[in-house]
C-alpha positions as CSV (number, residue, x, y, z in Angstrom):
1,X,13.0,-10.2,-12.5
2,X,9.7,-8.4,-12.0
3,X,7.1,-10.1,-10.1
4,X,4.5,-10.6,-12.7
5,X,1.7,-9.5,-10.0
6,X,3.1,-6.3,-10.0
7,X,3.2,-5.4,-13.4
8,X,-0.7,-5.3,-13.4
9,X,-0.3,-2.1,-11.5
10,X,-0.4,1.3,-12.7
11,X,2.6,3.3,-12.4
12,X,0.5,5.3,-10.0
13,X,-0.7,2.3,-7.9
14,X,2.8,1.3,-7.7
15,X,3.6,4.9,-6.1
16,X,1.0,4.2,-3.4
17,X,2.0,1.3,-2.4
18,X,5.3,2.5,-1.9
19,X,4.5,5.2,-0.1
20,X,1.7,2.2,2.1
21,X,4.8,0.4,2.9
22,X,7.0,3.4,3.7
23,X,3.8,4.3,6.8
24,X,2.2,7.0,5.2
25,X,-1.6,6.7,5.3
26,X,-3.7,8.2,2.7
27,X,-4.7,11.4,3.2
28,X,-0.6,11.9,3.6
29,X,-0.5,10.2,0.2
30,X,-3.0,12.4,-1.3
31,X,-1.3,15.8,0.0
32,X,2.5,14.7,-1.0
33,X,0.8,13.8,-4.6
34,X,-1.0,16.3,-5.2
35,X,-4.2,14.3,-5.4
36,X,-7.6,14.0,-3.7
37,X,-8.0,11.8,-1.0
38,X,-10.9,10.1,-2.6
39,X,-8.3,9.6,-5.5
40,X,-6.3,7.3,-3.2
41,X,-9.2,5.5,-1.5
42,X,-9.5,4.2,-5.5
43,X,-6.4,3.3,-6.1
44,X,-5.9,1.3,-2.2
45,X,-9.4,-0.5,-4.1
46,X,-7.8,-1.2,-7.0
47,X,-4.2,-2.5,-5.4
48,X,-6.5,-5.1,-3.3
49,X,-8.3,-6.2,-6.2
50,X,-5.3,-6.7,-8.3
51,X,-3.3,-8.4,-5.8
52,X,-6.2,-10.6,-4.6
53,X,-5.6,-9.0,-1.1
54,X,-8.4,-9.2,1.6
55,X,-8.6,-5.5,3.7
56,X,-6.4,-2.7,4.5
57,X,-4.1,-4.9,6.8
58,X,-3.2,-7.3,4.3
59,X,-2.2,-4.2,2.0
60,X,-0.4,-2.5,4.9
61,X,1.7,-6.1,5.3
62,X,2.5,-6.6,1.7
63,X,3.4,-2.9,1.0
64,X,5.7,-3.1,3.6
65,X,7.5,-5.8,2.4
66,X,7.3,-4.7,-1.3
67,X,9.4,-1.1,-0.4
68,X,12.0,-3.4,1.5
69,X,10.7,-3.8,5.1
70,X,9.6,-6.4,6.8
71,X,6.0,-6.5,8.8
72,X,6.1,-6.2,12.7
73,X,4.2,-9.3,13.2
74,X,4.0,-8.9,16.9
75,X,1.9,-5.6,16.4
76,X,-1.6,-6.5,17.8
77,X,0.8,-6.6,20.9
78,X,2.1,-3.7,20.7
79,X,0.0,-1.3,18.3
80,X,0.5,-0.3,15.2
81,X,3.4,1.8,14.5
């Protein structure tokens, strides 16, 4: 079944986040989809609004468990991947 949250994405939010949880940041994003940077700035905005998420950690966290990974919760010890 399809979380109901995620269904108020756009397909192309969807795409970013995916590509969030997979490590790319967004300049990366922008080049790989052909899109300005700005462009993906907007739509990092508009995930966090939608999902009621609080700053670009929190994204980072539940993009990574969205494209099948788990968070390293231990990485204000050892830096960010």
């Amino acid at each position: 079944m399809t979380n109901p949250v995620r269904r108020e994405l756009t397909f192309r939010e969807q795409e970013i986040l995916l590509l969030i949880g997979r490590g790319f940041n967004s300049r990366s994003i922008a080049v790989m989809l052909g899109i300005a940077y700005f462009t993906v700035r907007k739509h990092r905005s508009n995930i966090l609004v939608k999902l009621d998420l609080h700053g670009a950690g929190r994204i980072d966290c539940y993009a990574a468990v969205a494209a099948g990974g788990a968070p390293d919760l231990n990485f204000a010890q050892h830096g960010r991947p």
